[in-house]
PyMOL Python script that loads the backbone (N, CA, C, O; Angstrom):
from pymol import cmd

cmd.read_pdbstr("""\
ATOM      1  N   UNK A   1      -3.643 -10.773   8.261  1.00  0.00           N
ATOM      2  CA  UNK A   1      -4.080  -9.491   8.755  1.00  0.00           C
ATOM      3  C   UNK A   1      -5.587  -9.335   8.570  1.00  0.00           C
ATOM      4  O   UNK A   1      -6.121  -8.542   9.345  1.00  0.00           O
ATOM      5  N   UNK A   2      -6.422  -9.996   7.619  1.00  0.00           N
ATOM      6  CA  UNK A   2      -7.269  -9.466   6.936  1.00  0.00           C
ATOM      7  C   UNK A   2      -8.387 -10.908   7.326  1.00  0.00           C
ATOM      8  O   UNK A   2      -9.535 -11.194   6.984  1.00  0.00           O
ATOM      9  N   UNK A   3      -7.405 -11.536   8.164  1.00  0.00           N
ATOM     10  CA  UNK A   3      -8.432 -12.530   8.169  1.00  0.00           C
ATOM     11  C   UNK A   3      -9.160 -13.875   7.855  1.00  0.00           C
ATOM     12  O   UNK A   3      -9.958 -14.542   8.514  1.00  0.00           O
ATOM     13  N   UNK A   4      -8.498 -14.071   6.378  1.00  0.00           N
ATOM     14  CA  UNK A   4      -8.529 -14.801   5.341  1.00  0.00           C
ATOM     15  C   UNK A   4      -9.722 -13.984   4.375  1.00  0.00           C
ATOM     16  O   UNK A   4     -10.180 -14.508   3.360  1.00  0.00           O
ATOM     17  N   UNK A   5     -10.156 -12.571   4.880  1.00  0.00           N
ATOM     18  CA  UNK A   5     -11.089 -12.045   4.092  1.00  0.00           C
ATOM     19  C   UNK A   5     -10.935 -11.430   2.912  1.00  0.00           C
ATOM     20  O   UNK A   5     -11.819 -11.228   2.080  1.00  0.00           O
ATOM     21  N   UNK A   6      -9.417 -11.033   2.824  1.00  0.00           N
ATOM     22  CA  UNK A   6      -8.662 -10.591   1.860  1.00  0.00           C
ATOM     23  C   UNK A   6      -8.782 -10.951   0.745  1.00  0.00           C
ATOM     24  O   UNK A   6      -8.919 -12.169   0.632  1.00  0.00           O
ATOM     25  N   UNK A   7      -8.792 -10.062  -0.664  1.00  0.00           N
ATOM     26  CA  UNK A   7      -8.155 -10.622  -1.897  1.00  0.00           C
ATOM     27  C   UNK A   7      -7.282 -10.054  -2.607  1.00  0.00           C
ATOM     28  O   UNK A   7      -7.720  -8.915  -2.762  1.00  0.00           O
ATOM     29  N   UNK A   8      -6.344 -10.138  -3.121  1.00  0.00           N
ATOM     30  CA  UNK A   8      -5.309  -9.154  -3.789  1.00  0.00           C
ATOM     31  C   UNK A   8      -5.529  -8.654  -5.055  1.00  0.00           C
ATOM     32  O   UNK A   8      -5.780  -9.519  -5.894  1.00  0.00           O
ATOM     33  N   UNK A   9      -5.506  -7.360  -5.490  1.00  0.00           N
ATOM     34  CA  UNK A   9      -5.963  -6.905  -6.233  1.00  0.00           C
ATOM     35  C   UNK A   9      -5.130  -5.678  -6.353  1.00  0.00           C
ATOM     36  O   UNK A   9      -4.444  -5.375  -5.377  1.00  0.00           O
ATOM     37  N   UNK A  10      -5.089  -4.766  -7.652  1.00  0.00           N
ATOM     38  CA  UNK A  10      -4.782  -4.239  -8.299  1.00  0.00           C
ATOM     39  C   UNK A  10      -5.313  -2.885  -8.510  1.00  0.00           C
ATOM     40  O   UNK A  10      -4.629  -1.925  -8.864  1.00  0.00           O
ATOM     41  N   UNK A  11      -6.910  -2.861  -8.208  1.00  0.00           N
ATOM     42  CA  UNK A  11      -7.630  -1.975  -8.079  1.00  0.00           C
ATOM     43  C   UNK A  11      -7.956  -1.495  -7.229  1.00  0.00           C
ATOM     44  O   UNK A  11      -7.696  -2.167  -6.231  1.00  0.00           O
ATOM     45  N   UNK A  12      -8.647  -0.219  -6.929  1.00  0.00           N
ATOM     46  CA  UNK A  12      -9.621   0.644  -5.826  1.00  0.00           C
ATOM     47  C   UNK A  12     -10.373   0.058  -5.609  1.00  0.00           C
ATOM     48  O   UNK A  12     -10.602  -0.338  -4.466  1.00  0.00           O
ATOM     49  N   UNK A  13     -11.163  -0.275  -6.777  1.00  0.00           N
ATOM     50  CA  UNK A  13     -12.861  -0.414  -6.662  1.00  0.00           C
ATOM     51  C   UNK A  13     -13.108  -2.399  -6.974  1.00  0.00           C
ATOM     52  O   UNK A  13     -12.542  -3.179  -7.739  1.00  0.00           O
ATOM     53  N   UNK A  14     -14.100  -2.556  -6.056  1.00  0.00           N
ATOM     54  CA  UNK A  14     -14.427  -3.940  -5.805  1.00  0.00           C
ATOM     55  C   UNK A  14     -15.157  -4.157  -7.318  1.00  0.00           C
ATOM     56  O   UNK A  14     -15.691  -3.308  -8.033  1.00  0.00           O
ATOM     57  N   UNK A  15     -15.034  -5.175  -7.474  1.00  0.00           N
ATOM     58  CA  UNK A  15     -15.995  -5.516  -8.979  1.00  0.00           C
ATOM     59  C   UNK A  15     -17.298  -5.721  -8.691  1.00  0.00           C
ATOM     60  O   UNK A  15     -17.852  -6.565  -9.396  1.00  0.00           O
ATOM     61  N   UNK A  16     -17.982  -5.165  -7.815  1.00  0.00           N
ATOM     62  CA  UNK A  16     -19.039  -5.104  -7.086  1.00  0.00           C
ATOM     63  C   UNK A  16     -19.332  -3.416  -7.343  1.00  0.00           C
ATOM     64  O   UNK A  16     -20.465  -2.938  -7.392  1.00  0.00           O
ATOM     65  N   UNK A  17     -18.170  -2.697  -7.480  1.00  0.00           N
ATOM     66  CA  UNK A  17     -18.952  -0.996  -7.657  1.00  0.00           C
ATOM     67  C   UNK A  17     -18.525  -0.601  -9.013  1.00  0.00           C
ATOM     68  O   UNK A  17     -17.453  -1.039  -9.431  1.00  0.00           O
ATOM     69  N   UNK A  18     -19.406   0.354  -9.908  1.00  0.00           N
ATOM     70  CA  UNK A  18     -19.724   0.828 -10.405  1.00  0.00           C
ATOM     71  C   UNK A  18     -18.489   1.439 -10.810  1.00  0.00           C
ATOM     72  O   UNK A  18     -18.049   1.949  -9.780  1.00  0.00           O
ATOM     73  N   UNK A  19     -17.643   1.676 -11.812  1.00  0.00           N
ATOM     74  CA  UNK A  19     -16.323   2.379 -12.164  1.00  0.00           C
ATOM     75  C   UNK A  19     -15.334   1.133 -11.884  1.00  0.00           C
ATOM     76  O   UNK A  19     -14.142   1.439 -11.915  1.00  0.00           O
ATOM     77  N   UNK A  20     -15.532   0.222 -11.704  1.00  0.00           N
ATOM     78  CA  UNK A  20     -14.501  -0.968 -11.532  1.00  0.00           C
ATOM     79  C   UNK A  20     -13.851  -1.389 -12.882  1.00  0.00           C
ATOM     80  O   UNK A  20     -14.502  -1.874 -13.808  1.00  0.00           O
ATOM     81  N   UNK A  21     -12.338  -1.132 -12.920  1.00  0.00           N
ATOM     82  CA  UNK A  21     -12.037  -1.557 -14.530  1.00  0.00           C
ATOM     83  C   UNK A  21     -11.064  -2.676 -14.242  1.00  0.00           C
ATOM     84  O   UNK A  21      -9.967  -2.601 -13.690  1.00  0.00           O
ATOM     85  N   UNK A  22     -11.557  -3.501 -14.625  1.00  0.00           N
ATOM     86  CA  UNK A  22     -10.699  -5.313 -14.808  1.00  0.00           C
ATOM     87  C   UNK A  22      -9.731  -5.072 -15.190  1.00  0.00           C
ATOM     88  O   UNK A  22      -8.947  -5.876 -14.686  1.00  0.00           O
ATOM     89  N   UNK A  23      -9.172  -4.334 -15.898  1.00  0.00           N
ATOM     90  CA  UNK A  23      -7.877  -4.414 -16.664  1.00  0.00           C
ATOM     91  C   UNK A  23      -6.602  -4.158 -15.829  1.00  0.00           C
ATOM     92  O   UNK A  23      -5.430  -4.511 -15.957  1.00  0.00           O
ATOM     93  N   UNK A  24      -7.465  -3.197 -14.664  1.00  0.00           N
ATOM     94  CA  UNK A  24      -6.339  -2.723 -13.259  1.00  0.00           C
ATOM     95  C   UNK A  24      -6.479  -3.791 -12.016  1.00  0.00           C
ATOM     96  O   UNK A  24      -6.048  -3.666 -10.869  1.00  0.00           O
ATOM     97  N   UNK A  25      -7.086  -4.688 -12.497  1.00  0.00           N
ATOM     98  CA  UNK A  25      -6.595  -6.000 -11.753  1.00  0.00           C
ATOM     99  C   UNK A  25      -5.147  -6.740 -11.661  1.00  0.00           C
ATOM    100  O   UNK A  25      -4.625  -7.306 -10.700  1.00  0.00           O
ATOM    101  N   UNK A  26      -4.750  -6.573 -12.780  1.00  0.00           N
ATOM    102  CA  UNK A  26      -3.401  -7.192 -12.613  1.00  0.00           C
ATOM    103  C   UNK A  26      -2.787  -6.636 -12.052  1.00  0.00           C
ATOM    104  O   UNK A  26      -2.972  -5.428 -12.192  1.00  0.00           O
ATOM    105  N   UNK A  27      -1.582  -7.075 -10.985  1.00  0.00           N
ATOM    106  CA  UNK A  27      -0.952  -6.392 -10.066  1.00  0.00           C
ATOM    107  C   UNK A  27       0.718  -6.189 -10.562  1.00  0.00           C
ATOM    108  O   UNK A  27       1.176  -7.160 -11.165  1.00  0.00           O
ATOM    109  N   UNK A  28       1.526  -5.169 -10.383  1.00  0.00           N
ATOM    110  CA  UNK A  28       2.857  -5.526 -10.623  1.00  0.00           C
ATOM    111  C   UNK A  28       3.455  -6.448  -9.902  1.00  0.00           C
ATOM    112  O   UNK A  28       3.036  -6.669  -8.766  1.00  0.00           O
ATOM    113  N   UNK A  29       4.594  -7.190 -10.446  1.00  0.00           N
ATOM    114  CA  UNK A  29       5.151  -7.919  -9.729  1.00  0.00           C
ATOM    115  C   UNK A  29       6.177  -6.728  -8.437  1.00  0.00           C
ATOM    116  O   UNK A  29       6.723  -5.632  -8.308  1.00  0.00           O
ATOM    117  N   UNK A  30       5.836  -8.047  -7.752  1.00  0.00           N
ATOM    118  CA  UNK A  30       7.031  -6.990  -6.266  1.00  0.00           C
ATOM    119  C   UNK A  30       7.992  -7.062  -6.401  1.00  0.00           C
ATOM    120  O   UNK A  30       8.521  -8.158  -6.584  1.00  0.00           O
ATOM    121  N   UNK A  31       8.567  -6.108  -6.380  1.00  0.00           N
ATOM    122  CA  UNK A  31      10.254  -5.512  -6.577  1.00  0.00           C
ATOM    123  C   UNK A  31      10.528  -4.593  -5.866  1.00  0.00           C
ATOM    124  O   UNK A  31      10.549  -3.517  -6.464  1.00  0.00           O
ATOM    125  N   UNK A  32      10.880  -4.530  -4.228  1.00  0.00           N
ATOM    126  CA  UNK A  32      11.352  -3.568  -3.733  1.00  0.00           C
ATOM    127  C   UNK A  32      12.317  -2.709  -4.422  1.00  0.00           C
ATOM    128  O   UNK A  32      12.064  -1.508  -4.513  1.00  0.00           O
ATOM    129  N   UNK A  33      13.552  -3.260  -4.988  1.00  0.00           N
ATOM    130  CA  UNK A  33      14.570  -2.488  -5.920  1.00  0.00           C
ATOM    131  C   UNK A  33      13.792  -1.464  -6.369  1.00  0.00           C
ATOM    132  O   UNK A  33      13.549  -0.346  -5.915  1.00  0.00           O
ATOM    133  N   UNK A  34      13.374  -2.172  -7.545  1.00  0.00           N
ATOM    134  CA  UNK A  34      12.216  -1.603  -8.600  1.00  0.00           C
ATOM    135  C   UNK A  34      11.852   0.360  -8.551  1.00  0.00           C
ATOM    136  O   UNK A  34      11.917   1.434  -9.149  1.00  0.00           O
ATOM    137  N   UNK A  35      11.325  -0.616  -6.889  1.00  0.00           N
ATOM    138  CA  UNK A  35      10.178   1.136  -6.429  1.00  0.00           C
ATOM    139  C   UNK A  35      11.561   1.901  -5.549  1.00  0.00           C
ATOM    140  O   UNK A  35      11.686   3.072  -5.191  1.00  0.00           O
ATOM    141  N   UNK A  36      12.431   0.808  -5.394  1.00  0.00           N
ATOM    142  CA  UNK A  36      13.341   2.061  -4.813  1.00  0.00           C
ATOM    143  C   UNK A  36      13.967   3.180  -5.860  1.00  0.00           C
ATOM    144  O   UNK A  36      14.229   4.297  -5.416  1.00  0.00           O
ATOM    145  N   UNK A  37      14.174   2.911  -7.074  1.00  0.00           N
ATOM    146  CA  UNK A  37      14.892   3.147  -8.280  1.00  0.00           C
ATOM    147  C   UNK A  37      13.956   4.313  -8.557  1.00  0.00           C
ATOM    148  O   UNK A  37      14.315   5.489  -8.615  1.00  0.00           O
ATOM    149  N   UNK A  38      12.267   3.695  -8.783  1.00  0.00           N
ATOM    150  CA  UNK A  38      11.221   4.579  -9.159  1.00  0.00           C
ATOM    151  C   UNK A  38      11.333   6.228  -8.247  1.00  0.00           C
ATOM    152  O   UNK A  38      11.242   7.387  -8.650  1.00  0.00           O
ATOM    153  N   UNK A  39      11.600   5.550  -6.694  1.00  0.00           N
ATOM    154  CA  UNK A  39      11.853   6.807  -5.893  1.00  0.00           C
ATOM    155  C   UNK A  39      12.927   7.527  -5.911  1.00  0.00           C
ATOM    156  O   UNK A  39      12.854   8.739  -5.706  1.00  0.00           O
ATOM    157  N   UNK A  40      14.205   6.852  -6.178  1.00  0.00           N
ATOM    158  CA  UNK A  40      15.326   7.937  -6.748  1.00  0.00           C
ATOM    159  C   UNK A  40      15.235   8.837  -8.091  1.00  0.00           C
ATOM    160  O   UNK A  40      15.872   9.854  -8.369  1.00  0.00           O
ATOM    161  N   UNK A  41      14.102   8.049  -8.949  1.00  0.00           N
ATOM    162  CA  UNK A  41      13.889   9.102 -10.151  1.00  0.00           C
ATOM    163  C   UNK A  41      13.094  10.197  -9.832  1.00  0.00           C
ATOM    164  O   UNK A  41      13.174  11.354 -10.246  1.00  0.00           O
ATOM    165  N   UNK A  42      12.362   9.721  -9.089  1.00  0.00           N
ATOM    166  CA  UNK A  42      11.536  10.561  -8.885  1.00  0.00           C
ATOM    167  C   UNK A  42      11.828  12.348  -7.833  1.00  0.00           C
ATOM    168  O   UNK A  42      11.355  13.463  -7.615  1.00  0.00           O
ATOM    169  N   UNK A  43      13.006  11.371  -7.513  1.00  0.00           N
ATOM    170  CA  UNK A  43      13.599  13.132  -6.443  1.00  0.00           C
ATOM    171  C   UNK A  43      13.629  12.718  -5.225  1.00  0.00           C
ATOM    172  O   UNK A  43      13.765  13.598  -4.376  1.00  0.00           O
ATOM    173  N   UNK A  44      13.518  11.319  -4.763  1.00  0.00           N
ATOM    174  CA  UNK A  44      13.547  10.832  -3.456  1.00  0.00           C
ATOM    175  C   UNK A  44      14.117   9.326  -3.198  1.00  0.00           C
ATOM    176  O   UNK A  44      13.705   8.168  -3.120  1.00  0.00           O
ATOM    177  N   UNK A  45      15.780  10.354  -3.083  1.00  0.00           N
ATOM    178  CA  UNK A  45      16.645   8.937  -2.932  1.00  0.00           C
ATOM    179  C   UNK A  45      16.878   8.760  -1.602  1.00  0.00           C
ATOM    180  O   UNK A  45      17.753   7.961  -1.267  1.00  0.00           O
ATOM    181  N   UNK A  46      16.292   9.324  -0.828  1.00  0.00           N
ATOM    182  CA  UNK A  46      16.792   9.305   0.585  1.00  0.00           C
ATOM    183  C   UNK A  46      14.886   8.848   1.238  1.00  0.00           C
ATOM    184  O   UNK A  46      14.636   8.915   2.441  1.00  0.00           O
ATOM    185  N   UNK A  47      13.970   8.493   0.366  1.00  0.00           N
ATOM    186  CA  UNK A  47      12.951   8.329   0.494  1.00  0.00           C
ATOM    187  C   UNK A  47      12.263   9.809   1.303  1.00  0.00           C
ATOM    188  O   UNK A  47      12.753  10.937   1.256  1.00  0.00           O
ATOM    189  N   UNK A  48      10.927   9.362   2.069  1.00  0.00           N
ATOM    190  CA  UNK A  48      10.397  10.430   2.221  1.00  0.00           C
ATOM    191  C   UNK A  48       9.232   9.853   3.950  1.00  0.00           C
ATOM    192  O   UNK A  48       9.050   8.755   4.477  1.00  0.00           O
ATOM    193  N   UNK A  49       8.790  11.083   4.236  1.00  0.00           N
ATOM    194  CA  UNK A  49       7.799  10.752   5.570  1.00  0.00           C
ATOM    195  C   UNK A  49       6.637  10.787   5.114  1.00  0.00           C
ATOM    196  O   UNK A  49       6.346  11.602   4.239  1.00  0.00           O
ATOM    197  N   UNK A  50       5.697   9.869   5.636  1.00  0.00           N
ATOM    198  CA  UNK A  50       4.204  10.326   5.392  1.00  0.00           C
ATOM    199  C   UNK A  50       3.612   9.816   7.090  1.00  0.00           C
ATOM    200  O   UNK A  50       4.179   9.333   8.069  1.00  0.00           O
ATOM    201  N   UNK A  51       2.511  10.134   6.851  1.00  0.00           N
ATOM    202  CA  UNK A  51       1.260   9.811   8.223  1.00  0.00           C
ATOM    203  C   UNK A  51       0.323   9.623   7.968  1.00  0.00           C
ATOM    204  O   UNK A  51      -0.384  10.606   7.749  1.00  0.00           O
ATOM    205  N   UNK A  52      -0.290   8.236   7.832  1.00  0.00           N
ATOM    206  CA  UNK A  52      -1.045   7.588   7.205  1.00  0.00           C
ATOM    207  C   UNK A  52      -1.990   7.425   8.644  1.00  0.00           C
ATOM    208  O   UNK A  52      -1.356   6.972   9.597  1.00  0.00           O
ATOM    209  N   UNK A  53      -3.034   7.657   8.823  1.00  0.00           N
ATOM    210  CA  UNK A  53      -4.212   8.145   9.399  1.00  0.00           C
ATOM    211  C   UNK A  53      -5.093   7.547   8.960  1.00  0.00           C
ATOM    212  O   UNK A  53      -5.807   7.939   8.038  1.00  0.00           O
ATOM    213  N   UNK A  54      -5.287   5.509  10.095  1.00  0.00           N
ATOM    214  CA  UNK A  54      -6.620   4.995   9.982  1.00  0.00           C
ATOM    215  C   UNK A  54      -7.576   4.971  10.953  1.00  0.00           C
ATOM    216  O   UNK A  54      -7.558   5.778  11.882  1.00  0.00           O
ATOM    217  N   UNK A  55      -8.415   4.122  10.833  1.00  0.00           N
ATOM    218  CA  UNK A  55      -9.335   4.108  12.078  1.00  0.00           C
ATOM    219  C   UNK A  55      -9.215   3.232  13.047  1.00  0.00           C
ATOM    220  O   UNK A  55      -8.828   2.083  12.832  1.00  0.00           O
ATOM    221  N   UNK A  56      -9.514   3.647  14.142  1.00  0.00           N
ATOM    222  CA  UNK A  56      -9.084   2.445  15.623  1.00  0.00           C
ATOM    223  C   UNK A  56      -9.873   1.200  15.688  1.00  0.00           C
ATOM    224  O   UNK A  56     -10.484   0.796  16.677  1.00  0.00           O
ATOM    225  N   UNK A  57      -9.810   0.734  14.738  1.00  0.00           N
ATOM    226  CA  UNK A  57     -10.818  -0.616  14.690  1.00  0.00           C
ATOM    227  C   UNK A  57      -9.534  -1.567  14.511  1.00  0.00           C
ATOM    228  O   UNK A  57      -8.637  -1.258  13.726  1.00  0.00           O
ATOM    229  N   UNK A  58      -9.495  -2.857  15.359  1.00  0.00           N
ATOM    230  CA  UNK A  58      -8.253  -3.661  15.310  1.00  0.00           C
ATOM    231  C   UNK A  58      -8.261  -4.387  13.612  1.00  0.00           C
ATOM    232  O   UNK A  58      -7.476  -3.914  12.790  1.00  0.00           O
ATOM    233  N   UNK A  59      -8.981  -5.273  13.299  1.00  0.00           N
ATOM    234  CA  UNK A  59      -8.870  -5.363  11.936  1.00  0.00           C
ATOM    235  C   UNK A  59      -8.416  -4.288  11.326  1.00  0.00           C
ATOM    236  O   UNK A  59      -7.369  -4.688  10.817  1.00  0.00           O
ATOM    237  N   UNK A  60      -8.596  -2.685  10.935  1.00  0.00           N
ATOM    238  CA  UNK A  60      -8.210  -1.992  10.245  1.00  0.00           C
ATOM    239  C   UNK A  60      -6.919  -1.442  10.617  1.00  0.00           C
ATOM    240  O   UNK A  60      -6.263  -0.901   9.726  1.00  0.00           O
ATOM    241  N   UNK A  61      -6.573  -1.482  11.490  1.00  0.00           N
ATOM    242  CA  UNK A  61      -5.059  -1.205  12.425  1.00  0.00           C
ATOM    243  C   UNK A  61      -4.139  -2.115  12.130  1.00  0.00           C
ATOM    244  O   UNK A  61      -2.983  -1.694  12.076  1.00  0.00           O
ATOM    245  N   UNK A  62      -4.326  -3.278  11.917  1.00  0.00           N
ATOM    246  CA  UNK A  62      -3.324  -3.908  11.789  1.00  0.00           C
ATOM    247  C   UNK A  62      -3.432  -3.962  10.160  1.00  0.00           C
ATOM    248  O   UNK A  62      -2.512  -4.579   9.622  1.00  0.00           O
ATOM    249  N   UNK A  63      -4.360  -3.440   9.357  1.00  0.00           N
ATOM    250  CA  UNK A  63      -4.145  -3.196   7.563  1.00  0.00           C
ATOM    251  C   UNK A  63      -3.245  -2.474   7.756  1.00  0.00           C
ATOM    252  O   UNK A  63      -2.181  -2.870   7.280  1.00  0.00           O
ATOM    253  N   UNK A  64      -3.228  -1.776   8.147  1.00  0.00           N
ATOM    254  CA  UNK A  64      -2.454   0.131   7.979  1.00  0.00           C
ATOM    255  C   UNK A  64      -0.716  -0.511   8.598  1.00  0.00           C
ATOM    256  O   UNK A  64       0.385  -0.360   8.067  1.00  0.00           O
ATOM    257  N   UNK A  65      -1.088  -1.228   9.880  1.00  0.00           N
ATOM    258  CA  UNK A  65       0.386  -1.491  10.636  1.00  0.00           C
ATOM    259  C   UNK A  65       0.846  -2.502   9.025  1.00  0.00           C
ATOM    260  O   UNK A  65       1.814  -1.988   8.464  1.00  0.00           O
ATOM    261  N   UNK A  66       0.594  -3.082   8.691  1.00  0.00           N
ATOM    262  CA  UNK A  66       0.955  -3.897   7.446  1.00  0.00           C
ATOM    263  C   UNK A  66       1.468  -3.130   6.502  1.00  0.00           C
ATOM    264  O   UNK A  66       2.655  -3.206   6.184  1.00  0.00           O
ATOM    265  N   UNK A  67       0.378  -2.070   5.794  1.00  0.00           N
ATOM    266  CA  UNK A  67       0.766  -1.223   4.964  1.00  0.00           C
ATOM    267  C   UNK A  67       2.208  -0.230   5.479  1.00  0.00           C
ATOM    268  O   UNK A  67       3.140  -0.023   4.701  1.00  0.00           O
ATOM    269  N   UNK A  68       2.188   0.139   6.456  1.00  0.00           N
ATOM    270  CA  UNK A  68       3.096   0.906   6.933  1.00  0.00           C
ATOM    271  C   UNK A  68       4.593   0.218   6.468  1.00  0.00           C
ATOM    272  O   UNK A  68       5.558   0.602   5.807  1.00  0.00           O
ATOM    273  N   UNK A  69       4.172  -1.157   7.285  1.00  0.00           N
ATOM    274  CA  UNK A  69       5.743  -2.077   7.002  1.00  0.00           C
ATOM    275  C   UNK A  69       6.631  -1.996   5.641  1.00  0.00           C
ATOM    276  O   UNK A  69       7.798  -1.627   5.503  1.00  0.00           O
ATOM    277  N   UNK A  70       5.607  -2.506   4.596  1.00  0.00           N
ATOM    278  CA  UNK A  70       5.567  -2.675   3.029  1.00  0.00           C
ATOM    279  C   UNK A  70       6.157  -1.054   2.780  1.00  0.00           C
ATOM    280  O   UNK A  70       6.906  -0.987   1.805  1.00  0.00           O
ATOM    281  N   UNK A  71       6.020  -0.241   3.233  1.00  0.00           N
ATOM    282  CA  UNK A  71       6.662   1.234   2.077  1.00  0.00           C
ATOM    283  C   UNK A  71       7.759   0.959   3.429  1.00  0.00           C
ATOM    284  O   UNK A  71       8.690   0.410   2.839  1.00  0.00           O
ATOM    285  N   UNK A  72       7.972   0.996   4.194  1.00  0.00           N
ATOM    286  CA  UNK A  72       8.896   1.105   4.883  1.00  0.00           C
ATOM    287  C   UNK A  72      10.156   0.360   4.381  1.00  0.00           C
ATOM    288  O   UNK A  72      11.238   0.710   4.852  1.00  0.00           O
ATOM    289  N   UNK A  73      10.104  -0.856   3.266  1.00  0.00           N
ATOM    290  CA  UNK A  73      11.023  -1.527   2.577  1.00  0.00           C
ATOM    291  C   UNK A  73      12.095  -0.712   1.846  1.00  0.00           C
ATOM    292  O   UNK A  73      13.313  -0.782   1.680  1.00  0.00           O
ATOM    293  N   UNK A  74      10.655   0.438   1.330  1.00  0.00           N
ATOM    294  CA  UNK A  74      11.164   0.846  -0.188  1.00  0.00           C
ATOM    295  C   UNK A  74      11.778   2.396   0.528  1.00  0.00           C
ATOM    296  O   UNK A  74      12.309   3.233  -0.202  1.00  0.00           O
ATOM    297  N   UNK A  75      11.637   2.592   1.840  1.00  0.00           N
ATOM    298  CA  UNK A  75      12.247   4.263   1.508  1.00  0.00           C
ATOM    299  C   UNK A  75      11.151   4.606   2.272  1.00  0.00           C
ATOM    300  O   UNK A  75      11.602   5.313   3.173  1.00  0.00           O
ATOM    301  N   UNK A  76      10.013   4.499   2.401  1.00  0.00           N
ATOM    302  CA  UNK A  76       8.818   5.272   2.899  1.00  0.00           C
ATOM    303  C   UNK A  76       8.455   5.089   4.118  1.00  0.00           C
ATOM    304  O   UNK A  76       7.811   4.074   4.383  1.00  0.00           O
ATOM    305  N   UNK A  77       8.899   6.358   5.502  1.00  0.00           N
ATOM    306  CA  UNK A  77       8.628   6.327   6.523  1.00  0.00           C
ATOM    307  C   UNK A  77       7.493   6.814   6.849  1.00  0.00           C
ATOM    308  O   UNK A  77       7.204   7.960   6.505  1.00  0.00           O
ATOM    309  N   UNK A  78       6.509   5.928   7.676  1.00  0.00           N
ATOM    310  CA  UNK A  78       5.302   5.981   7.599  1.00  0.00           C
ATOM    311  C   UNK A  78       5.067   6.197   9.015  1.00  0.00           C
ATOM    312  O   UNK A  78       5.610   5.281   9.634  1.00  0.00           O
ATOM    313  N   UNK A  79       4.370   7.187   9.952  1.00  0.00           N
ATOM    314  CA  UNK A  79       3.930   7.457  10.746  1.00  0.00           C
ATOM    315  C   UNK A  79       2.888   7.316  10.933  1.00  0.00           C
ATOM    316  O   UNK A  79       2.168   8.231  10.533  1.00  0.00           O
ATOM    317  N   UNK A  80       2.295   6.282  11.537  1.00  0.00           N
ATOM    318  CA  UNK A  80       1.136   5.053  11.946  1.00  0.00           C
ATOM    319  C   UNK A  80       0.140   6.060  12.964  1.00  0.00           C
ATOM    320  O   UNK A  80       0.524   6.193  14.127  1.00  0.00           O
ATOM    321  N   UNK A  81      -1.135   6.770  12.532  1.00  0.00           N
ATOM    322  CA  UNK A  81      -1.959   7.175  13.649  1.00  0.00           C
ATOM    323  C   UNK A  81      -3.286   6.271  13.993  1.00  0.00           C
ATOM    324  O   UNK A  81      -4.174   6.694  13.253  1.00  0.00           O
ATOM    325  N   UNK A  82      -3.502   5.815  14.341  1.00  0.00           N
ATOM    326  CA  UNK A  82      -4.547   4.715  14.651  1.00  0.00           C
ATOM    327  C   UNK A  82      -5.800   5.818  14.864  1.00  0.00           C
ATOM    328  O   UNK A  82      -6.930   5.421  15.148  1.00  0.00           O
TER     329      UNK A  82
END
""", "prot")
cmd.dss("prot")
cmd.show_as("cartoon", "prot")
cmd.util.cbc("prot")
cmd.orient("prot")
């Protein structure tokens, strides 16, 4: 998606800006179950809608179409606005 420009990470902030904390580098391991479980504790066993609103740039469209997929595993219907 990304290009090969990608790196996976854990954090917001690039280790390049200012407030970047290494320690939120490590990533959880993936466990769809996991976050489905997390969302039934949480009050959403039937999951939930969101509308995730990126920008029309094809590289960034197909982040978001990606991201969309990934919660869509766990419960999270994602309404894609480009």
């Amino acid at each position: 998606v990304l290009r090969g420009q990608g790196v996976s990470t854990g954090s917001a902030l690039s280790p390049r800006v200012d407030g970047h904390v290494p320690a939120l580098e490590a990533r959880p391991k993936y466990d769809p179950a996991a976050a489905r479980a997390l969302l039934r504790e949480a009050g959403y066993a039937d999951g939930f809608a969101v509308t995730l609103d990126c920008l029309n740039v094809a590289h960034r469209a197909a982040a978001c179409q990606a991201i969309a997929a990934m919660l869509g595993k766990v419960g999270i219907q994602v309404n894609f606005v480009p």
